[in-house]
LUMLUM-293386 format. One record per residue: residue number from 1; x negated, y, z of N, C-alpha, C in turn. Coordinates in steps of 0.02 Angstrom, whole numbers. Layout:
BEGIN
R     n     n.xx     n.yy     n.zz    ca.xx    ca.yy    ca.zz     c.xx     c.yy     c.zz
R   NUM        X        Y        Z        X        Y        Z        X        Y        Z
...
//
This chain:
BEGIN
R     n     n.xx     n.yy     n.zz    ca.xx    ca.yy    ca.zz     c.xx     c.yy     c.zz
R     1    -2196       61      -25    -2152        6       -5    -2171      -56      -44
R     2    -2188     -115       -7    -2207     -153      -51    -2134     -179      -70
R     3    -2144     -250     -108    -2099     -274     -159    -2039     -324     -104
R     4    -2061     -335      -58    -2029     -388       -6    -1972     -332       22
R     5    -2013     -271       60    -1985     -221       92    -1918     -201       41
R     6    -1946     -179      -36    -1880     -170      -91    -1847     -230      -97
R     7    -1831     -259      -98    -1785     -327     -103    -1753     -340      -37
R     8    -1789     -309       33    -1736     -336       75    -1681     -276       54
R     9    -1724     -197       52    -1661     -155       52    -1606     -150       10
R    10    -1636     -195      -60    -1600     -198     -100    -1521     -257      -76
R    11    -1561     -309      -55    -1503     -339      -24    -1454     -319       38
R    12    -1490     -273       81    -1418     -245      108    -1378     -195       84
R    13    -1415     -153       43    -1369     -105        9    -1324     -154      -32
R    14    -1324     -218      -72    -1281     -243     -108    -1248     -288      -46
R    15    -1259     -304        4    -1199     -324       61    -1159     -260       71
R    16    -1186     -198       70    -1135     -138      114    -1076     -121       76
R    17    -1111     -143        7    -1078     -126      -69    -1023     -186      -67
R    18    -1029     -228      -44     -990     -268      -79     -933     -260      -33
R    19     -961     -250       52     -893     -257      133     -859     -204      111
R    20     -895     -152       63     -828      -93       63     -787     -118       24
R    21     -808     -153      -36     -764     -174      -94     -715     -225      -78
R    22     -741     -277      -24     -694     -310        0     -646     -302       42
R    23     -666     -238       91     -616     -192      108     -539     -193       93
R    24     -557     -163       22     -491     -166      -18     -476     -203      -52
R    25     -493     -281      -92     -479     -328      -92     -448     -369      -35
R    26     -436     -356       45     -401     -390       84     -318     -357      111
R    27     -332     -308       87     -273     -268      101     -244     -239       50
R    28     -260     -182      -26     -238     -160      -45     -203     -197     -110
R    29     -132     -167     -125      -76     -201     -170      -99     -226     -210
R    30      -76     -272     -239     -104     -327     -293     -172     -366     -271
R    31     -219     -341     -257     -263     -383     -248     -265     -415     -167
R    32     -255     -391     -128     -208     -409      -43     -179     -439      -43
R    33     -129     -456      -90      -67     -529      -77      -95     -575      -59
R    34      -61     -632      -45      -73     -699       -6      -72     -756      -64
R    35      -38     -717     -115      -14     -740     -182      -88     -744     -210
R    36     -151     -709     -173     -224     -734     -234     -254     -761     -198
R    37     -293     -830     -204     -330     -852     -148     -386     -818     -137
R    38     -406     -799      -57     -468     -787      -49     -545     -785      -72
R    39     -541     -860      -89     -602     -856     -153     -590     -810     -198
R    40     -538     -811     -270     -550     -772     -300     -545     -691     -286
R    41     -512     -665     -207     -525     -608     -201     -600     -589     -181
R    42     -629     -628     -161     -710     -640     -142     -757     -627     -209
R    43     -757     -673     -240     -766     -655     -297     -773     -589     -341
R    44     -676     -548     -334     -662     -504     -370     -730     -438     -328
R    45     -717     -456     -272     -771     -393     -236     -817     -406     -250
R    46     -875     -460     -261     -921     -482     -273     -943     -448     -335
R    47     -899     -459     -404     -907     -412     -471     -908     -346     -462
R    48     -864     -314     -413     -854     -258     -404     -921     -221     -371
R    49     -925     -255     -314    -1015     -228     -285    -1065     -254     -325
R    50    -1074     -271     -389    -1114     -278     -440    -1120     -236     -482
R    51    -1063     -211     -498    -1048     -171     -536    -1055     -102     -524
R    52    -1028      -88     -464    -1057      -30     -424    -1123       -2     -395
R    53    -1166      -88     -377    -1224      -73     -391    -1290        0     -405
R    54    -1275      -23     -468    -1318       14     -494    -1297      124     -482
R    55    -1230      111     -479    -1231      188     -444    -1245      201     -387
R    56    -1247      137     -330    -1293      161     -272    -1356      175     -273
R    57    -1373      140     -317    -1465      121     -322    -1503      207     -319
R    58    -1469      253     -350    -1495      310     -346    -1488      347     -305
R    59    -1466      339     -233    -1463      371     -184    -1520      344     -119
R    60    -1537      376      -97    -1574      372      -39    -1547      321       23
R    61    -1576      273       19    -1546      242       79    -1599      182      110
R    62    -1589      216      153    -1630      206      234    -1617      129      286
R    63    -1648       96      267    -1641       30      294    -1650       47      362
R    64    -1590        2      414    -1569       11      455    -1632      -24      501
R    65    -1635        7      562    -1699      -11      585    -1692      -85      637
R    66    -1636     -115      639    -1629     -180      678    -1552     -184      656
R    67    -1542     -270      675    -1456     -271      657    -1406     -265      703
R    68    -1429     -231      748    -1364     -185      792    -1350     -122      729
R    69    -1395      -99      715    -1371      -52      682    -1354      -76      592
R    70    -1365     -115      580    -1346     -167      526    -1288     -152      516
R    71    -1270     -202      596    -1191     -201      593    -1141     -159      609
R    72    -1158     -100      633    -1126      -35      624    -1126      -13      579
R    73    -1174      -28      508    -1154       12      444    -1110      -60      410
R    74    -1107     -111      433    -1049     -156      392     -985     -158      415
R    75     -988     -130      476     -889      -98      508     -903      -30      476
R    76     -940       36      480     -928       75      437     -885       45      377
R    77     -924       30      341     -919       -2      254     -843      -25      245
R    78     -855      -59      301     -770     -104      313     -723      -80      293
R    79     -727      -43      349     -659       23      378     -645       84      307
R    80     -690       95      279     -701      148      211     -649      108      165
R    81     -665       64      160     -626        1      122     -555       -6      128
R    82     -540      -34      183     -479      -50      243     -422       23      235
R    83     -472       77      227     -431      134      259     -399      179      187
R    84     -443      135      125     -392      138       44     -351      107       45
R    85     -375       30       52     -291       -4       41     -237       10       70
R    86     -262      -11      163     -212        9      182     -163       76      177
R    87     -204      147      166     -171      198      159     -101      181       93
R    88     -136      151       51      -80      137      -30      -47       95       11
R    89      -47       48       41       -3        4       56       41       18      108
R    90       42      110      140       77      122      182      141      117      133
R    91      105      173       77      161      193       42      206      140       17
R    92      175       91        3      237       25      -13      276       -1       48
R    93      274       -2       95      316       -4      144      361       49      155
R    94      362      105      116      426      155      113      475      122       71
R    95      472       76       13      517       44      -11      542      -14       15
R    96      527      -37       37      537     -102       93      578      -73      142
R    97      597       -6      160      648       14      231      708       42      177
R    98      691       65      111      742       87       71      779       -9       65
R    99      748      -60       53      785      -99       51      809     -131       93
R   100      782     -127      151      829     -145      226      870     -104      212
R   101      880      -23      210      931       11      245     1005      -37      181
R   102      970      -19      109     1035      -26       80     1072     -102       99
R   103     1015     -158      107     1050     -208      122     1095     -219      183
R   104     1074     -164      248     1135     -179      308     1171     -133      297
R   105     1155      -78      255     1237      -39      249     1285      -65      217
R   106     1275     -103      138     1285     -154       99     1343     -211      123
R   107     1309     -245      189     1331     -307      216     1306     -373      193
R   108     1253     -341      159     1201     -406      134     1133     -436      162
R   109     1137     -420      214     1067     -419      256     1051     -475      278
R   110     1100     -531      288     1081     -584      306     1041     -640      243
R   111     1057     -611      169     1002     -633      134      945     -616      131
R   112      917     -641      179      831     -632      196      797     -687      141
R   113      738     -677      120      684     -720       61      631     -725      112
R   114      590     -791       84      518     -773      122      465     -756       56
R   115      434     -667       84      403     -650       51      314     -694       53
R   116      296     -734        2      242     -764       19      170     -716       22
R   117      168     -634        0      145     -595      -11      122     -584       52
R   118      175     -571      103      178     -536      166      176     -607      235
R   119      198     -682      176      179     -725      244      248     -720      301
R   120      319     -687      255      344     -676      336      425     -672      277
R   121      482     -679      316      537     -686      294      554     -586      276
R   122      589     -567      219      598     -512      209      667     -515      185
R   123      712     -444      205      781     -434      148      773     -433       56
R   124      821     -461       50      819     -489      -16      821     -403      -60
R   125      838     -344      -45      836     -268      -82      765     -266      -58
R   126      733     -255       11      655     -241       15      622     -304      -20
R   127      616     -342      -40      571     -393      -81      595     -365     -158
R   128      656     -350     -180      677     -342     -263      636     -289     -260
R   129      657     -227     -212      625     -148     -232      532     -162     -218
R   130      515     -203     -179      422     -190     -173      413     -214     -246
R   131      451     -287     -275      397     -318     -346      423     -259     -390
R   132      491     -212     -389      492     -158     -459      438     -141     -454
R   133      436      -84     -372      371      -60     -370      300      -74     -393
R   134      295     -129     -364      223     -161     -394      219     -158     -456
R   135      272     -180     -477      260     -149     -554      246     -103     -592
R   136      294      -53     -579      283        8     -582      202       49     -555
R   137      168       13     -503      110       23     -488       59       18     -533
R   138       62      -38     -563       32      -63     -612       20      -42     -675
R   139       90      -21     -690       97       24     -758       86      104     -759
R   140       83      115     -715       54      171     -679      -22      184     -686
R   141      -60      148     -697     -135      107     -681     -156      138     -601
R   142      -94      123     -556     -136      131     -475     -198       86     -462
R   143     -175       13     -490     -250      -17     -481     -305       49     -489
R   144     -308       64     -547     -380       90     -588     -375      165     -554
R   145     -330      189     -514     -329      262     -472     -378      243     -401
R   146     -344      171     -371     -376      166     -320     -456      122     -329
R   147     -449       91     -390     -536       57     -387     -566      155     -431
R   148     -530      184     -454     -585      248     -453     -592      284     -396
R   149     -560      300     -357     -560      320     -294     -629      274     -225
R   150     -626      215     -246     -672      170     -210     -728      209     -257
R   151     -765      174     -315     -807      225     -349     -821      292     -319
R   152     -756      345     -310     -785      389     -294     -841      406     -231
R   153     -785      347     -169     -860      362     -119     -890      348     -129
R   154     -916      302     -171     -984      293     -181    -1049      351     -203
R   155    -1005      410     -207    -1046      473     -224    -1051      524     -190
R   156    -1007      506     -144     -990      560      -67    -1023      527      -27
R   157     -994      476      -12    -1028      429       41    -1072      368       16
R   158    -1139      397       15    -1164      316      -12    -1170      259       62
R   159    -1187      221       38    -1180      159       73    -1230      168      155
R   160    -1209      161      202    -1253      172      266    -1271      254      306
R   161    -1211      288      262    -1206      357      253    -1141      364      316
R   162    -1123      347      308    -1022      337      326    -1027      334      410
R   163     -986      374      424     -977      336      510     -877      369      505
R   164     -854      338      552     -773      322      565     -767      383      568
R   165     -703      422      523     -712      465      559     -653      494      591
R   166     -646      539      669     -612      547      704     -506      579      674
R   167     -528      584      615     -459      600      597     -441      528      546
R   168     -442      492      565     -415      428      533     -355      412      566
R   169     -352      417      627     -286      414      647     -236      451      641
R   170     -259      537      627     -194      571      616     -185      573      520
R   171     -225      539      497     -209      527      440     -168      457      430
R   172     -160      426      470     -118      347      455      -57      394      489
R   173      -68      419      523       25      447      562       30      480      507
R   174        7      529      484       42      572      427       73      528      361
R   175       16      462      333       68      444      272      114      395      311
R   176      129      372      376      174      347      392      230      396      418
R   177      230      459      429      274      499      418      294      500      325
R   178      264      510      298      296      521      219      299      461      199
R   179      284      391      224      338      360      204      381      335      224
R   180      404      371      300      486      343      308      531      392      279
R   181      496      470      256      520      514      228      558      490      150
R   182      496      460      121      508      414       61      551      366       45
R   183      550      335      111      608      268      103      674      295      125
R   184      679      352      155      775      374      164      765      411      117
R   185      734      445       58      750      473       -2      750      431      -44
R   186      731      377      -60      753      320      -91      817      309      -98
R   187      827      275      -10      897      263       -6      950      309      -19
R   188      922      377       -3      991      419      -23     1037      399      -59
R   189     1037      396     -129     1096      366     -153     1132      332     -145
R   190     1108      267     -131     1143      202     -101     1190      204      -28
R   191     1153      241       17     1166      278       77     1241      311       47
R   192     1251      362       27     1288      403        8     1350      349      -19
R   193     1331      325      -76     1371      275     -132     1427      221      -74
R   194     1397      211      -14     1437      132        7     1460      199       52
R   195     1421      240      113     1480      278      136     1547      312      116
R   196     1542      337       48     1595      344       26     1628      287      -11
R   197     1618      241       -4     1648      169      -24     1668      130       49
R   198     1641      170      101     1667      124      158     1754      171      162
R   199     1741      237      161     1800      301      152     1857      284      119
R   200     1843      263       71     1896      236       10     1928      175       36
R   201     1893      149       49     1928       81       89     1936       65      128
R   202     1928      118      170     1978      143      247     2059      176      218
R   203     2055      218      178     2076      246      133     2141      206      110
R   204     2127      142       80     2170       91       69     2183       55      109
R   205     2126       43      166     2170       -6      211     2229       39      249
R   206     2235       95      249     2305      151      291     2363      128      234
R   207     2345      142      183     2404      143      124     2432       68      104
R   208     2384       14      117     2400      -52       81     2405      -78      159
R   209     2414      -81      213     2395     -131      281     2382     -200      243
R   210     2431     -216      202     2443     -300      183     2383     -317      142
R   211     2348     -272      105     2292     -293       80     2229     -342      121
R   212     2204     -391      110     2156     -433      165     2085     -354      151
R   213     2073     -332      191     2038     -262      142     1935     -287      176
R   214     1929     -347      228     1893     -377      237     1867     -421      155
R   215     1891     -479      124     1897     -482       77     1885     -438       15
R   216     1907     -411       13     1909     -340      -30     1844     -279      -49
R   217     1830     -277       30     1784     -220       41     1717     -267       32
R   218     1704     -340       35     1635     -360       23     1619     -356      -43
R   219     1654     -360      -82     1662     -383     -141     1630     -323     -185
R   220     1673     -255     -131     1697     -195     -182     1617     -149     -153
R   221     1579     -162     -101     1517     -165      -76     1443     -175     -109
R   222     1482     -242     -137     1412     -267     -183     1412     -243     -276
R   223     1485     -221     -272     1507     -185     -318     1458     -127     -356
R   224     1483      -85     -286     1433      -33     -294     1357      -32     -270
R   225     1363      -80     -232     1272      -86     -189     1234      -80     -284
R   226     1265     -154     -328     1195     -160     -375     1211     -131     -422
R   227     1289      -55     -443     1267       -8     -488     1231       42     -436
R   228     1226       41     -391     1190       90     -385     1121       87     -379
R   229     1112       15     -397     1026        7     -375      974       24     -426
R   230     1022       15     -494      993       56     -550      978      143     -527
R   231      984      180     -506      978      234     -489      922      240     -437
R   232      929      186     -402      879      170     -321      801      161     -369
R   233      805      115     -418      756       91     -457      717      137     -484
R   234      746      168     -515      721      244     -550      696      282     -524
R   235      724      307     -445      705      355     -393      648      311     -366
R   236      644      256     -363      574      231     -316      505      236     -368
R   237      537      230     -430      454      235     -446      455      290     -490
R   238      491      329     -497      474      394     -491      439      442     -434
R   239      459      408     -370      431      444     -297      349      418     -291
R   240      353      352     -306      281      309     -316      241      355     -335
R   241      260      365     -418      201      399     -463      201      472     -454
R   242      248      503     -409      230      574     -399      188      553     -327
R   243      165      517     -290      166      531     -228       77      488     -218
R   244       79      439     -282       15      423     -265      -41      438     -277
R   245      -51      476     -308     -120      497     -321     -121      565     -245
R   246      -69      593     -241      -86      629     -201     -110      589     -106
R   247     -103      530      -99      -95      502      -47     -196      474      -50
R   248     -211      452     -112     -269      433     -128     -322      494     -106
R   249     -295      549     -137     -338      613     -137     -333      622      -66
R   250     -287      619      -25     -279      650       52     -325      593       64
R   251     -331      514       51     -367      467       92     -438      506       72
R   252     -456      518       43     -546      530        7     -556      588       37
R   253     -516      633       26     -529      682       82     -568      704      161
R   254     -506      632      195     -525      644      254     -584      592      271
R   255     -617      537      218     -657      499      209     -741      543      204
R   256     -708      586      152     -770      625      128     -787      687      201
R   257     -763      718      253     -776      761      274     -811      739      337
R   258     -842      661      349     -867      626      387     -930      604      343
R   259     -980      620      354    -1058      608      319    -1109      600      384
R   260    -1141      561      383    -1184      573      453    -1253      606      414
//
């Protein structure tokens, strides 16, 4: 191989390297917000397929013989990418329905925020419970679960290796089953807490009529909505850190059992 021939391959293997890495720089938590500008998420992938680099370099890889097929290994690459973040970022949308539910059982729902993250107006409990979360993500080191997890394909699947593979879809239905599973076990408490707070003050409105129990019951609502959210808080990122590494491992899984 002469020296021209190594330098082109070298430069698409560091393009394939980098579309996977950016992959998850456009979607997955923390680095996906709207909150980082593009450049520097460009960038962040840029270090990242540099860095990664050199663990492709030792695998066999076969320059693609025209760019039709180019560009089928850079939607490969893509999608490998796409299909980390997004999988983690199903799971944060299980907290986001725990904070709808509590806010319309609540009677607080009409305080909607605009989340600049998401680009779109959200309930003021789903925006409080995603930034705990995120937090809790963080301190967690999910970043450093899911950039090791990216790493890992890089040893299953090296770069131009990868094709889509046919269970990707029943793997997005499955963590979107566990996390609406996630977000009404969230809510449980809260759920529970205002129904028997709506009881009680049915309860009183029979015994008091004269009480204004409209008045009363918003009050006695938000009462309990934010002791109980201490409890909501606890349960969400406790469910987080039991639930994510196992969601990562199911994504690599069904990533890894597709090799061409």
């Amino acid at each position: 191989m002469s020296f021209l021939d190594f330098g082109s391959a070298q430069l698409m293997l560091l393009v394939l390297v980098f579309v996977r890495t950016g992959g998850i720089m456009l979607v997955a938590p923390v680095f996906g917000t709207n909150e980082v500008p593009p450049t520097v998420r460009a960038l962040l992938a840029f270090t990242l397929a540099l860095l990664m680099l050199p663990v492709t370099s030792g695998a066999s890889f076969v320059a693609p013989r025209n760019l039709i097929d180019f560009g089928l290994m850079v939607m490969a690459e893509t999608l490998i990418g796409l299909t980390l973040g997004l999988g983690v970022m199903v799971l944060f949308s299980a907290f986001q329905l725990t904070g709808q539910m509590i806010g319309q059982l609540s009677g607080m729902s009409l305080g909607d925020v605009f989340n600049p993250g998401f680009n779109d107006n959200m309930p003021l409990f789903s925006h409080l419970l995603y930034l705990v979360t995120l937090a809790a993500y963080m301190l967690i080191g999910g970043h450093r679960l899911l950039l090791g997890g990216l790493l890992d394909t890089f040893q299953t699947l090296p770069p131009g290796t990868a094709i889509v593979a046919p269970e990707t879809e029943r793997l997005f239905a499955n963590l979107m089953t566990e996390s609406f599973e996630l977000g009404i076990r969230a809510a449980a408490p809260a759920t529970i807490a205002l129904l028997l707070a709506t009881l009680v003050l049915g309860m009183v409105s029979r015994a008091l009529p004269q009480l204004n129990i409209l008045a009363l019951g918003f009050g006695f609502n938000a009462l309990v909505t934010f002791g109980i959210l201490s409890i909501t808080f606890g349960g969400a990122c406790w469910l987080l850190q039991d639930r994510l590494a196992g969601v990562v491992e199911q994504i690599l899984e069904t990533l890894h059992s597709h090799v061409l």
